[in-house]
N, C-alpha and C positions, 0 to 999 in steps of 0.2 A: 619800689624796692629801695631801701637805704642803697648809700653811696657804696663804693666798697673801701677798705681799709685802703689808707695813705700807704707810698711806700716806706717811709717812717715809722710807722705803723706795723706795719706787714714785719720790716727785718728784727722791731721790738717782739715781737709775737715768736720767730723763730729763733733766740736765740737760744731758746732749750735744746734747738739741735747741735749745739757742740758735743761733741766727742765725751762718752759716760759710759763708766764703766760697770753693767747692770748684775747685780747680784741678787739673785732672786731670793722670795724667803721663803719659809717655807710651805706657809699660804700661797703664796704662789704656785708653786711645783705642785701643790693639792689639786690646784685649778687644772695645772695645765697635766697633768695624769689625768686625771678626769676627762678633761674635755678630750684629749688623746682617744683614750679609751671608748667613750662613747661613740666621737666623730669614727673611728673603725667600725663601728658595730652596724654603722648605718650600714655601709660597705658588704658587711656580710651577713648582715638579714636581708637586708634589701635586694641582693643578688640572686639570682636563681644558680641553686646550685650546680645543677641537669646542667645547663648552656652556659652559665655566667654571664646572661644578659643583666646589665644593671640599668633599673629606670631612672629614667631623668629628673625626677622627682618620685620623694617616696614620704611617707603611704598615704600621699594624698590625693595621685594617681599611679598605676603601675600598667596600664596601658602601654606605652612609648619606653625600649629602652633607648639610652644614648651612649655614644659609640665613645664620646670621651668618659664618661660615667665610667665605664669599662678601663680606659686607661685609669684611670686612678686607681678605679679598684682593684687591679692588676695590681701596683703597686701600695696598694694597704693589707693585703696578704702578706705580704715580704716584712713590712712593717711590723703586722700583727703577732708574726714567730721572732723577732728579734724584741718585741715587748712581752713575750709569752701570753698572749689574749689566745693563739691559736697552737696548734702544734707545728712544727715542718711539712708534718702527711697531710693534714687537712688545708695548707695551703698549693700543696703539690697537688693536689686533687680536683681544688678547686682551680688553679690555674692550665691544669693539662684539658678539664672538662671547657673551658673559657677558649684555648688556644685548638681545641680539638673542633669546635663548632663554631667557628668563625671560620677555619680552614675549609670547612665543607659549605658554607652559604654560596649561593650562586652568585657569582659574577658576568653581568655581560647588560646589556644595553635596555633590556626590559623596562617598561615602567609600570608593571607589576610584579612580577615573577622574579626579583633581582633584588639583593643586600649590596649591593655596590658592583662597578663597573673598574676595570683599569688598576684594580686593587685598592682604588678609594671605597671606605664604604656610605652609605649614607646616612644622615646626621642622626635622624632617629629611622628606628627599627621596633616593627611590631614584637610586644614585647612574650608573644606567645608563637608567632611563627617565624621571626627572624627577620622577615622583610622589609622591603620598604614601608613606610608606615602610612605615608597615603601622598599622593600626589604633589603635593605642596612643598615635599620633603627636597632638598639638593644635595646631590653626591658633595659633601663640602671635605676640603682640602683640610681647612684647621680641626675640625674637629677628627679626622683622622688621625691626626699630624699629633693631637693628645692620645688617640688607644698606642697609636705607636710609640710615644714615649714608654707607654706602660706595658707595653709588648716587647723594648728592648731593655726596659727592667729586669725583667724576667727572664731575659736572657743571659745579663751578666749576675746577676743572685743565683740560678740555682746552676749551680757549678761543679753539682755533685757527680763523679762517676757511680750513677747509676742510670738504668735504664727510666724509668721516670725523667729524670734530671735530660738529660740528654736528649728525650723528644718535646722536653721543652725549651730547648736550644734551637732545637732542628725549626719546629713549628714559629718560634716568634721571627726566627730568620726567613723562613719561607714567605709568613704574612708581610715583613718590613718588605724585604728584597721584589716583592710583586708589585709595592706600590708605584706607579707608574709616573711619577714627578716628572717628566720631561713633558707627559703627552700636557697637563695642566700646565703648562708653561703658556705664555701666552708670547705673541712676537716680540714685543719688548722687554721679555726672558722675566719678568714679573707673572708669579703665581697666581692663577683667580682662584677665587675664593670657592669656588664649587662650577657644578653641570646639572645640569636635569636632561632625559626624554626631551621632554616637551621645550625647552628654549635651549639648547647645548650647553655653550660656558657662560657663566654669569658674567656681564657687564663690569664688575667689581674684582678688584685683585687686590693683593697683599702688598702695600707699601707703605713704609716709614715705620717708624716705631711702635708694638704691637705686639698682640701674642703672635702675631705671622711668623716671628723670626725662627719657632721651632721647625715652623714648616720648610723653612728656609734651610736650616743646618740639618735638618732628616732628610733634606734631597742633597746637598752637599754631599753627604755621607753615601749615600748609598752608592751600591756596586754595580747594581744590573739595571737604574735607570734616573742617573746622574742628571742635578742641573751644576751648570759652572758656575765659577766665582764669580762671573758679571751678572748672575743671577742677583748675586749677594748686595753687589756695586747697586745693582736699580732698587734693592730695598730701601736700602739708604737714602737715595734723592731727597726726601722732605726731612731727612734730622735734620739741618741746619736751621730752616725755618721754624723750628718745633722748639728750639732748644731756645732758653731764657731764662728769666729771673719770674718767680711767680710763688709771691707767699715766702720771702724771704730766701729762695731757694733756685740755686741755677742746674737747669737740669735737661735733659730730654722732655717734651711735655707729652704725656697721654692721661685722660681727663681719668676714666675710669681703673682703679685700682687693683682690676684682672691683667690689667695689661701687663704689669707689672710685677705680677707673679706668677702667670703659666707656665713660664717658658724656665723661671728661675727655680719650679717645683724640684726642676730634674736636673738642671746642670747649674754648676757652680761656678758662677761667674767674676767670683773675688779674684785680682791681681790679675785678671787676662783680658786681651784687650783687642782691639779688629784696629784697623787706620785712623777708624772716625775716633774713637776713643784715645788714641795718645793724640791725636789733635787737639781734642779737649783736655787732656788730662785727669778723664775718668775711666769706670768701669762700668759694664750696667747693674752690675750689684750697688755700687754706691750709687748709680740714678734712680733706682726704686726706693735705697733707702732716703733720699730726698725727697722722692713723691711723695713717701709716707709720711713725714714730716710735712710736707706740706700741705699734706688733706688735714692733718690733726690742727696748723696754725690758720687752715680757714676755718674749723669747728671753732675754735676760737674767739675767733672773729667774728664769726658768724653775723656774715652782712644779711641775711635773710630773716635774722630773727626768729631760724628756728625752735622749737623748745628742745632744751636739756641740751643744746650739741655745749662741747667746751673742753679741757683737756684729757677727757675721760671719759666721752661719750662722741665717736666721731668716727667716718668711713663709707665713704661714698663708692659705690661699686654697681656693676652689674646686677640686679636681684628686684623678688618679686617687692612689689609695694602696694598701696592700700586699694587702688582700683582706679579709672579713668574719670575723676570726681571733682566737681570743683564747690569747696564754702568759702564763708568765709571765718577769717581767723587773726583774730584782734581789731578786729576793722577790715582788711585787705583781703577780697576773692582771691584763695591759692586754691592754683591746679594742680590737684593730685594725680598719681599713675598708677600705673599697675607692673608689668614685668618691664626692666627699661634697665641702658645701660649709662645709671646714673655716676657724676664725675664731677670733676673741678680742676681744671688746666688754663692757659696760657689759649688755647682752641676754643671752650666752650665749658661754661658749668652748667648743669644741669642736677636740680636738686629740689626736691619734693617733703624736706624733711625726714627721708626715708632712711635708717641706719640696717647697715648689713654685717652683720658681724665676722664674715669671711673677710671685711677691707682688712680690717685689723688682726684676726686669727691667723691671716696668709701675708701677714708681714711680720710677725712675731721672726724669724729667722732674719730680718732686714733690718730690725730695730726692737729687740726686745724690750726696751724700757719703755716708751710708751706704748707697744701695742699689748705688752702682758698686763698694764694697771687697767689698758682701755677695756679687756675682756672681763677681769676681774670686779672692776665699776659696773659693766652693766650686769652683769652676773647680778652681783651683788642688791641693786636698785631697783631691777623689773623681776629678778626670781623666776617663776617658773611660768611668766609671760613670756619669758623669751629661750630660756633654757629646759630641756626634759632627756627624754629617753635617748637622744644622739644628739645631746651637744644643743647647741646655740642652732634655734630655729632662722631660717633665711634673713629674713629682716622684719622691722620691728620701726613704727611710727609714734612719736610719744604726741605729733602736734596733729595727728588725724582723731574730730571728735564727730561721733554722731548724737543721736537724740539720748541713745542709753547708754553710750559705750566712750571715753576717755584716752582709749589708748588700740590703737592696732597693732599687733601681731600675727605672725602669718602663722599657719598650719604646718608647711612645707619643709622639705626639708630638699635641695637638690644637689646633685652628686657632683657638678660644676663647682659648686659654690663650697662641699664638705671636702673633696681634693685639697684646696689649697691649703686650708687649716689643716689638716692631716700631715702632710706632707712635709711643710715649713715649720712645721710646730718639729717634727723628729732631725729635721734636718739641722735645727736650732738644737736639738740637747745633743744627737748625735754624730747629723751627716750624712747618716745611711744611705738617702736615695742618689743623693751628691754622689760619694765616691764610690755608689756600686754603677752610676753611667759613669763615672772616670774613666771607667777602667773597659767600657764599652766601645768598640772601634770603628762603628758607624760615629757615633757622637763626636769621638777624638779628631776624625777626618773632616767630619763634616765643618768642627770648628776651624780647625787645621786649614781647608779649601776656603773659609772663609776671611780667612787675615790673623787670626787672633793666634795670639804670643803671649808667652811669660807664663809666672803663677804653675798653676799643675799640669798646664802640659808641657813646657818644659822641663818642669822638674820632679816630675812624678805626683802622686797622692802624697798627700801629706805636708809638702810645700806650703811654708807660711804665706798667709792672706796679706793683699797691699796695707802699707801701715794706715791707708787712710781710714779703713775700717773699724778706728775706737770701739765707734759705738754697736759694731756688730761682731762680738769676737766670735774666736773658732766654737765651733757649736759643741754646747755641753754633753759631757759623757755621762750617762745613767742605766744603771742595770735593769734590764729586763723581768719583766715582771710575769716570772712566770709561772704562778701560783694562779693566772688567769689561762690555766691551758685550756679550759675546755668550752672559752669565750664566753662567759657568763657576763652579767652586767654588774657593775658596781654598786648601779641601785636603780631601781625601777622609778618611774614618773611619769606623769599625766603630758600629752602632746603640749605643741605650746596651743596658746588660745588666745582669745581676744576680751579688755576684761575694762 
């Protein structure tokens, strides 16, 4: 492997992350209506209406739904009527049928007969009878810790006095308020990450910087089975060691680029701050938007000699990739993978030449100016190798070759992976899922129990953002588009494919 860039180097590479003031054109705003639109559609074909199970990947398997799958899709309904893709009623419909049959899944200790235990549920669920999906599965904590984000969405959106509206109030509070955060506490008041039957609590828990922190501030938050603030204090322990200079950028480090969007889907974390952050004198909205920046000044650089990576093709994340393979490729054997949560930090890069276009779709609200040109380039480049009927396929290889074939692209499309772009992309023009948790009072508390000050909870919704946010201002307002009420598609297209 080449060396890696000098640090001379490195801080020359990011100096494009100074503070830019991004005004999109209007090719732009085509792209990102578009991929809006589609990335929902996944949401609600892909959904069973009946249950509102959504599979973990669609339609490449529909076997296994996934429980965070669910949380997103909970909130791309809500999306869907504030862009006019759906109507009110058919999101109301679909979320009371979604909130109605999760309330009825069994709970209790089974390790067949049981959807979750302690009100956790578990990670995938068979996607025709609700259950557990087979042995191997673990009651896991984060990925509840995402349906619940999307369970107290929907709590504070439909707010309508009416009888509809109000048992989905009742219901997303029953599900939050059952999860049992204290008993997954472990004695060192750090979360583990799941349970099974067969081994109890996993080995493994939630600390330092990660998408754990939602799970952290939804047990904050809750009323009937609270963890404390020293909960919060041991997630912490490893920022300090985590935290550095890497790719011209000093920041909290986590390699993969999920990390640093889960948790910011739903809450809005400009100008608010917990201990560790006025120590530093950041936010973690501006640490994700320096991650971003910093995955784009290794494409760059790109000491691996990937093909095509560079200011406009770039985004190392979680996602499927070409397969457990190893050629060779200009001379040097590289090992290729398959599903892996690919990254580049201060901790460990790992990278297979594999691009995921959720790294960059789910930071678009972090840094619009390069992640909108980044979507727009490969759009553009690979066409409908990587783009179709719901948006930007999983990920996409431009340096995997075989005998007859030049370029990989996956099939896939997963509901992990289509959340973030949904989500950050509205949150970027409008806000919507931001200040409909504002205004949510498990969230406010839970921040609240956690240290964090200033910004909107202090001063209500609407409270200007820290001025250090140039580059990511308050998110664009755009009228709803609702000549798409009866969710048709904007245009039809062939899956992605491999070519």
């Amino acid at each position: 492997m080449p060396a890696p860039p000098s640090a001379s180097q490195q801080r020359q590479a990011a100096r494009l992350s100074t503070s830019v003031v991004f005004k999109p054109t209007r090719t732009d705003m085509a792209l990102i209506e578009d991929l809006e639109h589609r990335t929902f559609l996944w949401f609600w074909e892909a959904g069973d209406a009946q249950t509102g199970l959504v599979p973990d990947r669609y339609p490449s398997d529909q076997t296994q739904a996934s429980v965070a799958s669910i949380g997103f899709g909970l909130t791309a309904y809500g999306i869907g009527v504030e862009r006019g893709y759906i109507t009110r009623q058919q999101a109301i419909e679909r979320t009371l049928n979604t909130l109605r049959y999760l309330t009825k899944l069994p709970q209790n200790n089974s390790a067949e007969n049981s959807s979750g235990y302690h009100g956790f549920f578990y990670h995938f669920l068979n996607n025709k009878t609700g259950l557990r999906f087979n042995k191997d599965i673990e009651l896991s904590s984060i990925d509840t810790a995402l349906l619940m984000q999307g369970i107290l969405f929907t709590e504070s959106y439909y707010t309508q006095d009416t009888p509809q509206e109000a048992e989905i109030r009742s219901l997303s509070n029953q599900l939050y308020q059952n999860v049992d955060w204290a008993w997954m506490r472990r004695p060192d008041l750090r979360l583990s990450m799941g349970w099974s039957p067969e081994h109890q609590f996993l080995p493994n828990y939630w600390e330092g910087y990660s998408e754990g922190m939602m799970a952290y501030i939804l047990a904050l938050g809750s009323q009937k089975h609270p963890l404390e603030p020293a909960s919060w204090q041991a997630w912490l322990t490893t920022n300090d060691r985590r935290w550095g200079e890497y790719y011209g950028q000093t920041m909290l480090n986590f390699a993969p680029l999920f990390g640093h969007q889960y948790t910011h889907s739903w809450i809005d974390f400009r100008g608010i701050q917990d201990d560790w952050n006025r120590e530093k004198g950041i936010d973690y909205f501006e640490n994700s938007r320096r991650a971003t920046y910093a995955q784009r000044t290794y494409a760059m650089t790109n000491p691996g000699k990937w093909q095509d990576y560079g200011k406009d093709v770039w985004g190392l994340t979680a996602s499927d990739g070409p397969g457990e393979v190893t050629q060779t490729v200009g001379g040097t054997p590289r090992h290729f993978m398959s599903y892996s949560a690919r990254g580049t930090g201060r901790d460990y890069t790992q990278d297979d030449g594999t691009i995921a276009p959720t790294a960059a779709g789910g930071s678009v609200a972090f840094a619009p100016e390069i992640a909108i040109p980044a979507l727009r380039e490969m759009k553009h480049r690979y066409g409908n190798h990587i783009y179709s009927r719901y948006g930007f396929v999983d990920a996409f290889n431009p340096s995997f070759h075989t005998a007859d074939k030049s370029f990989w692209s996956d099939t896939a499309y997963l509901g992990i992976d289509q959340g973030p772009i949904l989500l950050m992309i509205e949150n970027w023009r409008s806000g919507l899922v931001w200040n409909t948790m504002k205004r949510n009072p498990a969230i406010r508390q839970g921040l609240l129990k956690a240290g964090f000050q200033g910004g909107w909870l202090g001063n209500g919704i609407g409270a200007p953002a820290s001025a250090t946010h140039a580059s990511a201002p308050e998110p664009q307002t755009s009228e709803p588009a609702s000549q798409h009420a009866n969710a048709q598609h904007p245009a039809q297209g062939e899956q992605g494919q491999t070519g």
